[in-house]
FITIKE-633629 format. One record per residue: residue in three letters; y, x, z of N, C-alpha, C, O in turn. Coordinates in steps of 0.2 Angstrom, whole numbers, plus 5000, padded with zeros to 4 digits. Atoms other than C-alpha are relative to their C-alpha. Layout:
N
NODE:residuo:n.y:n.x:n.z:ca.y:ca.x:ca.z:c.y:c.x:c.z:o.y:o.x:o.z
NODE:ALA:Y:X:Z:Y:X:Z:Y:X:Z:Y:X:Z
...
This chain:
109
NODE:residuo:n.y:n.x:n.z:ca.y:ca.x:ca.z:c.y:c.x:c.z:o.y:o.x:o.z
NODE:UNK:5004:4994:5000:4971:4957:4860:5003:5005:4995:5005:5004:4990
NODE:UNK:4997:4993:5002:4978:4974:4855:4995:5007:5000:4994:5010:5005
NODE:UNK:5006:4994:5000:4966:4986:4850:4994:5001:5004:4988:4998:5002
NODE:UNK:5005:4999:4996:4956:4992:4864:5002:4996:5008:4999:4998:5013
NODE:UNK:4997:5003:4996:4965:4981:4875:5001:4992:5002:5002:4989:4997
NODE:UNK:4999:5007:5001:4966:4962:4880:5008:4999:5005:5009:5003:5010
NODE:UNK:4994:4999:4996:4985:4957:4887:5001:4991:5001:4999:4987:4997
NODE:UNK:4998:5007:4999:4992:4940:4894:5008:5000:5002:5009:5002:5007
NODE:UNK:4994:5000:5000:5010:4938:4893:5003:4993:5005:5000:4988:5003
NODE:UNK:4993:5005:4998:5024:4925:4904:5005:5001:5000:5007:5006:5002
NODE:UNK:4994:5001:5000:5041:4919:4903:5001:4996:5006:4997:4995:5010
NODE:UNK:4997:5008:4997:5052:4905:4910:5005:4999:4995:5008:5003:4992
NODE:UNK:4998:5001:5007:5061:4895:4898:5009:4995:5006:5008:4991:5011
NODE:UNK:4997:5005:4992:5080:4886:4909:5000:4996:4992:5000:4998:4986
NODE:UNK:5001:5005:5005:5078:4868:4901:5009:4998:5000:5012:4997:5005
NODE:UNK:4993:5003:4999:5095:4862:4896:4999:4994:5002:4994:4991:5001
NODE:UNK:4996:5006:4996:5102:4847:4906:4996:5002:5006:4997:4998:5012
NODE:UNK:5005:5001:4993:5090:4851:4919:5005:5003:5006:5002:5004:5012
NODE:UNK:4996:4999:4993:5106:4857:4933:5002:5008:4998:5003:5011:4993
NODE:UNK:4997:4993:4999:5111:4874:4937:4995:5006:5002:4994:5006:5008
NODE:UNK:5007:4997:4998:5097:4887:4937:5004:5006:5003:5010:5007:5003
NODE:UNK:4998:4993:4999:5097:4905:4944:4997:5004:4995:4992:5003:4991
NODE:UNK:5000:4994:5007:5099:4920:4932:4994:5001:4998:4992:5000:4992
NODE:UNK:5009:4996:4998:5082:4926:4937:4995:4995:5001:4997:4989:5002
NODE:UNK:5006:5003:4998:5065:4920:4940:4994:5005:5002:4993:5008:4997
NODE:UNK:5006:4998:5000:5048:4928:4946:4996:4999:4997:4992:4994:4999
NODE:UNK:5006:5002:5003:5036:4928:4935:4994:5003:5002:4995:5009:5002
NODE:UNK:5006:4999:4998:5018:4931:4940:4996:4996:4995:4996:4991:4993
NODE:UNK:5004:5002:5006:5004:4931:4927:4993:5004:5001:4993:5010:5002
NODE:UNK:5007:4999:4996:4984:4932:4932:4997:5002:4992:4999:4999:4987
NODE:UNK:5005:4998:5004:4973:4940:4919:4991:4999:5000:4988:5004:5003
NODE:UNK:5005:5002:4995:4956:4932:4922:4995:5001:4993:4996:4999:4988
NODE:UNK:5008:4999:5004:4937:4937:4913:4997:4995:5003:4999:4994:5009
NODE:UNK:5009:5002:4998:4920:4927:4914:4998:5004:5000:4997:5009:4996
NODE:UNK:5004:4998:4997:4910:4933:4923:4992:4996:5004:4991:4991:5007
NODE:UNK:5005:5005:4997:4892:4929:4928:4996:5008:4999:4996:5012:4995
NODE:UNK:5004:4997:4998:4880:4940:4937:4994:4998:5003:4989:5001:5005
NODE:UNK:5007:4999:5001:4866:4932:4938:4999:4990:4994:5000:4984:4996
NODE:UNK:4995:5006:5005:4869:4918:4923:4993:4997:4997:4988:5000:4996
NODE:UNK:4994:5006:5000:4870:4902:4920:5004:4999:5007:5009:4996:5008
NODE:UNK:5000:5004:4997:4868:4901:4937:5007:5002:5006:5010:4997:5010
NODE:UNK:4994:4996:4996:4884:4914:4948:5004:5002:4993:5003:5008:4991
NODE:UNK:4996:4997:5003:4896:4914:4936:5008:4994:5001:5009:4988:5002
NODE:UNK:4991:5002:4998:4918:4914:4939:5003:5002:4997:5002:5007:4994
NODE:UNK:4993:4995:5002:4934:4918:4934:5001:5004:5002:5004:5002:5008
NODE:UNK:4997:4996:4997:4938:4934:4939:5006:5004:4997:5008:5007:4992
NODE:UNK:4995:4997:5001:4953:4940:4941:5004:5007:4999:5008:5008:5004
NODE:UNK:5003:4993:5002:4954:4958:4934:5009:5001:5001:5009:5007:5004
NODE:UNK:4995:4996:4999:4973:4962:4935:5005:4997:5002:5003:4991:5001
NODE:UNK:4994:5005:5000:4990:4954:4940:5009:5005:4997:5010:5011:4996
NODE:UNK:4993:4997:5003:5009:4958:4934:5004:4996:5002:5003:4991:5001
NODE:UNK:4996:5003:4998:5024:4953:4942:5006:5001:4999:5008:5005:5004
NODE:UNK:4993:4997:5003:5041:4956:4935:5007:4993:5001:5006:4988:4999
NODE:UNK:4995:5004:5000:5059:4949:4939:5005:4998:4996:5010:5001:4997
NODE:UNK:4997:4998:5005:5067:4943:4924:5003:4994:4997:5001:4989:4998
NODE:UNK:4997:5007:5002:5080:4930:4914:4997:4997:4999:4991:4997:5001
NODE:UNK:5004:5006:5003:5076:4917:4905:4997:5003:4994:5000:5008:4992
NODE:UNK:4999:5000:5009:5068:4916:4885:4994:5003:4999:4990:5000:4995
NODE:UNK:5004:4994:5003:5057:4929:4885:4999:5005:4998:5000:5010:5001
NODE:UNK:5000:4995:5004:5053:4940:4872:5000:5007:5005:5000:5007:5011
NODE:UNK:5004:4993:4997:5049:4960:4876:5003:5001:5008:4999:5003:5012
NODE:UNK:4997:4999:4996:5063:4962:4890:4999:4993:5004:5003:4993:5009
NODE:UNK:5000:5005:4993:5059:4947:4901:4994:4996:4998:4993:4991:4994
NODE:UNK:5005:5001:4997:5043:4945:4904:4995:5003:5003:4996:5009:5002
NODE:UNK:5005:4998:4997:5027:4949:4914:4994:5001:4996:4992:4996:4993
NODE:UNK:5004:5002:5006:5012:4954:4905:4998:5006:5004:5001:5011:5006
NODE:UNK:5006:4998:4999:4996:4958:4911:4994:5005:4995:4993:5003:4990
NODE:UNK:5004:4997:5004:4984:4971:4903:4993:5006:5002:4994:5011:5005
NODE:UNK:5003:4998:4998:4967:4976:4903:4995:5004:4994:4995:5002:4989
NODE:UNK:5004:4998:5008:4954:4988:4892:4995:4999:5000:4992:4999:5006
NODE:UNK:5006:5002:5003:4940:4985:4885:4995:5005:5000:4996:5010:4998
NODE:UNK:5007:4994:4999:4922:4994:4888:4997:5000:4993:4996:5005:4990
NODE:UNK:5005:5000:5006:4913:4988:4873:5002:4994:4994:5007:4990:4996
NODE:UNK:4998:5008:5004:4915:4973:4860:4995:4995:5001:4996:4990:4997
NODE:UNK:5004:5006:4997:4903:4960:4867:5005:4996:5002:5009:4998:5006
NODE:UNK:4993:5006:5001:4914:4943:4866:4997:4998:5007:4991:4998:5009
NODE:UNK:4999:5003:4993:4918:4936:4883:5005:4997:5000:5010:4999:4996
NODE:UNK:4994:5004:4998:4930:4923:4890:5004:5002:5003:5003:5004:5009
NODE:UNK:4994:4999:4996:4949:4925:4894:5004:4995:5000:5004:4990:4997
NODE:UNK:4993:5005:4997:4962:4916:4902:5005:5004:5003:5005:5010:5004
NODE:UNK:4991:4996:4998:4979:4920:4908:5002:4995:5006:4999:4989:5006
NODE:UNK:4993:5007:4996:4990:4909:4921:5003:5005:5001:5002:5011:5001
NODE:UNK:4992:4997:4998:5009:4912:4926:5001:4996:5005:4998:4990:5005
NODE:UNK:4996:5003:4993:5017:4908:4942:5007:5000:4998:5008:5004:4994
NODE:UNK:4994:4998:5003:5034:4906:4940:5004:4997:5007:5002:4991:5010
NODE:UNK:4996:5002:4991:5047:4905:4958:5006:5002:4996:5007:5007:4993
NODE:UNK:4993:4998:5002:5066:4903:4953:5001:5003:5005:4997:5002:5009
NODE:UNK:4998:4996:4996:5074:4916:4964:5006:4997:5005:5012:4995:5004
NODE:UNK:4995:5006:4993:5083:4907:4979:5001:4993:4999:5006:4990:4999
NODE:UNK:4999:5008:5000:5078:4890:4975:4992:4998:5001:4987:5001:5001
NODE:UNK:5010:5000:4998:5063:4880:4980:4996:4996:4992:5000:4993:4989
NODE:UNK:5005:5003:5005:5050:4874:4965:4996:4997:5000:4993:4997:5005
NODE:UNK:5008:5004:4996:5036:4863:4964:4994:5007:4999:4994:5012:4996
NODE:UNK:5005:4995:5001:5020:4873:4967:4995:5002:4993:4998:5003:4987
NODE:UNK:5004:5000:5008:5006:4875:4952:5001:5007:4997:5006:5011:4998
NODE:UNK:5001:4996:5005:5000:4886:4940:5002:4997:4992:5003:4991:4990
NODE:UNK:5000:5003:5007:5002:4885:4921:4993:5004:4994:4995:5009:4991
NODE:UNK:5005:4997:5002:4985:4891:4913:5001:4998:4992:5003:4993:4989
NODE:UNK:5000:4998:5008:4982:4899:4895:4994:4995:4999:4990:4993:5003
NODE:UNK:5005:5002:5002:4970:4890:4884:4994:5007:4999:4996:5013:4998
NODE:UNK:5004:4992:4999:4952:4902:4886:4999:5003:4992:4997:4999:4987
NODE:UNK:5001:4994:5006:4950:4914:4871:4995:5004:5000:4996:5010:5003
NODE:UNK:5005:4996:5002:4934:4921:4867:5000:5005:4994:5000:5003:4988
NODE:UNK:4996:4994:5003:4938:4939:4862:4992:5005:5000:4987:5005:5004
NODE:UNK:5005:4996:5000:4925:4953:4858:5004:5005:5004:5010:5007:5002
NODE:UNK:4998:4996:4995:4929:4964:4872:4999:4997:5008:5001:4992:5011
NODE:UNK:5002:5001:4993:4922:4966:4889:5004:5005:5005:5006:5010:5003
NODE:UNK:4996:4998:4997:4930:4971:4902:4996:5008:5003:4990:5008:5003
NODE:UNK:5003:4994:5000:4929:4991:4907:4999:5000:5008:4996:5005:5010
């Protein structure tokens, strides 16, 4: 969380020995609130924004995707994140990789 904002970050990391990767990769990263509209009993993950960016390996400011949403009020609600991540002209196994959830004071606007 950054000020009046909540953000979810992904890379991809090439594992050494693991072959010969491509430069690039797609990363895709979900931004997901708790949500419950009639609670305990209708409530879901909702997923409030997505970000998609083409980018090397490592990480850091220049190669990643990163999701961000602002905040209405400070009443704590649950966040999560997942990354997709597709090497670019090759195949991968399918899956998500999901953030552990973070209960942050901010509600989504």
């Amino acid at each position: 969380m950054s000020g009046t904002q909540v953000s979810v970050h992904g890379y991809w990391k090439n594992k050494s020995g693991a072959g010969t990767c491509p430069s690039k990769a797609t990363v895709t990263v979900y931004l997901q609130a708790w949500y419950c509209y009639d609670y305990p009993y209708s409530c879901y993950w909702a997923t409030l924004t997505v970000d998609q960016e083409d980018v090397y390996a490592g990480g850091g400011s220049a190669n990643r995707a990163a999701a961000r949403w602002n905040c209405a009020n400070n009443n704590t609600v649950g966040w999560r994140g997942y990354v997709d991540v597709d090497l670019i002209g090759w195949s991968d196994p399918a899956g998500y990789t999901y953030s552990d959830i973070v209960n942050l004071p901010c509600s989504p606007a």
